[in-house]
N, C-alpha and C positions, 0 to 999 in steps of 0.2 A: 839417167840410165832408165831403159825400160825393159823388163822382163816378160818373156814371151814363149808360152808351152807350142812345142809344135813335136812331130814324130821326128825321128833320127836324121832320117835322109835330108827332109825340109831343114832342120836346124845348121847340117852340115850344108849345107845348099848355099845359105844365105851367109854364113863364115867364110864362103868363099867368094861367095857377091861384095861382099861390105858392106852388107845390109845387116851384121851382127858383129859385135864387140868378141865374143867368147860363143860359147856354147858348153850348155852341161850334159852330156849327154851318154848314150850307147856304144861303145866301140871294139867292134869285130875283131878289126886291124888296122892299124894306126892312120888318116888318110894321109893319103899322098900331098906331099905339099904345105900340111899343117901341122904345128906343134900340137903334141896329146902330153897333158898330163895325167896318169893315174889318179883315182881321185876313191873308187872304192870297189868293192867285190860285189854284188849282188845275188843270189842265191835264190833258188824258186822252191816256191812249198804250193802245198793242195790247200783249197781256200774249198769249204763245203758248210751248211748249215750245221750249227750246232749240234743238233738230234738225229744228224745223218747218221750210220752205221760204222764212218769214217773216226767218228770222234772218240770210241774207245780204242783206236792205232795211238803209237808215239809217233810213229814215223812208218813211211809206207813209199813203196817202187812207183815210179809211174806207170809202169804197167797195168798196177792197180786201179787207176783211173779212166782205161779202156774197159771196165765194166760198166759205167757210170754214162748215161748221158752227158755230155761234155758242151760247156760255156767256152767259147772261144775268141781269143780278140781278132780284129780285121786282120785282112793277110798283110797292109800295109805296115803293122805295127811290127816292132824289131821285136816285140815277146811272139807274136804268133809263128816266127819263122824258127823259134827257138824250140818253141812248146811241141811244133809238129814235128821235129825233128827228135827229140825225145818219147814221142807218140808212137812214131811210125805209122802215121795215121790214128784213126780213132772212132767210133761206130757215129751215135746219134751225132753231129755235133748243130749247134746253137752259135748264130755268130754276134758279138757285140761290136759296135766301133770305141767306145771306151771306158774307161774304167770304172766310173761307177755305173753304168748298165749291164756289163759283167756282174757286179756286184750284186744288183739288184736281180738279177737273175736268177743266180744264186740261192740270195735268202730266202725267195719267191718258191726254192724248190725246182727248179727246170731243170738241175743239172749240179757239177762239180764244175772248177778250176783248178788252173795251175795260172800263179802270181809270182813277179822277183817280191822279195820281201821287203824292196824299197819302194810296194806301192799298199803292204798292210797298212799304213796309217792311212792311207786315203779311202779303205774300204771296213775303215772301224765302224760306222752308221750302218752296217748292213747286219752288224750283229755276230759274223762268219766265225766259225773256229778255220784254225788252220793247221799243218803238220809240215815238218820239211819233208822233202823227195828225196829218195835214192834211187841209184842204179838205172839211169848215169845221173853224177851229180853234174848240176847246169847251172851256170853261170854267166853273171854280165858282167861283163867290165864299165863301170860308170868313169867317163872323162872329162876334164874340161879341154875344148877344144881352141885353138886361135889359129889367124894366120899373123906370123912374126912379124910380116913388114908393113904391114898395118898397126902399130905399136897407139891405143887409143889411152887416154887416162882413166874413163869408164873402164874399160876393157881388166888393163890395169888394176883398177880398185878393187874390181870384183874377184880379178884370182888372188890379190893381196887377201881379200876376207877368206876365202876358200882356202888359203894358205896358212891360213891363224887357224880356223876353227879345226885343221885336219892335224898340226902342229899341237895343239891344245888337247888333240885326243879326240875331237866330237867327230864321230862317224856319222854315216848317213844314217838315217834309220832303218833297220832290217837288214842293214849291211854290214861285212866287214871294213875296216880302212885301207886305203890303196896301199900299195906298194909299188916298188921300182921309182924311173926314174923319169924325166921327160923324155918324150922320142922324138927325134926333131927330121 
């Protein structure tokens, strides 16, 4: 088995080539053609330096964050299409292509973000406090993906493991656990 990061579209892409077993990914709405499993809720919060002005909020609107110079991921990336959408736009913005350059951006001072909370572990070296968003509250749906009639025993293993650990209670990190049911 080989595991392979790529952005939403690309992973959906190649589950549909047969160039992939599964896929763990972002999901809008369910794609056509392929089983989706729920798998977790993902939730975005404001990632800002520690000493930012931000850090004595508990919790703050995203609108609060069009005062701020703003770090932004690529427009390919399924968070920026979220981010801006909860934005409605946004004044300075700064663009990275991934996530730890955001990061680093960040800590460096250039700016705030907005992150799902299933990529705070990857942006713990940067040092960042973080808050969740309100108003509107924004959300991913994380899923595994497959096509049915390509039935692989890789493929297989892997949603068996994904099906223990969500069974066993372990969520993803920064996330809630799915809910519902397959959608086929």
């Amino acid at each position: 088995m080989s595991i392979e990061d790529a952005l939403s579209d690309e992973v959906l892409r190649r589950v549909r080539a047969g160039e992939a077993d599964l896929a763990v990914t972002v999901v809008r709405t369910p794609p056509r053609g392929l089983d989706t499993q729920p798998l977790a809720t993902d939730e975005f919060c404001a990632v800002f330096p520690r000493e930012h002005r931000f850090a004595a909020e508990k919790t703050f609107a995203w609108e609060q964050l069009r005062t701020e110079p703003f770090i932004a991921f690529d427009p390919a990336s399924s968070i920026r299409a979220q981010v801006d959408a909860a934005l409605h736009g946004s004044g300075r913005v700064v663009q990275a292509r991934d996530i730890a350059a955001v990061a680093g951006l960040v800590a460096a001072g250039l700016g705030v973000s907005a992150v799902p909370g299933l990529v705070l572990s990857l942006i713990e070296f940067a040092g960042l406090a973080h808050r969740p968003l309100t108003g509107p509250q924004v959300r991913r749906k994380i899923a595994v993906v497959r096509d049915l009639r390509r039935p692989v025993a890789a493929g297989d293993a892997g949603l068996r493991a994904i099906d223990a650990a969500a069974c066993a209670g372990m969520p993803l990190p920064g996330t809630r656990a799915g809910r519902g049911r397959r959608n086929r």
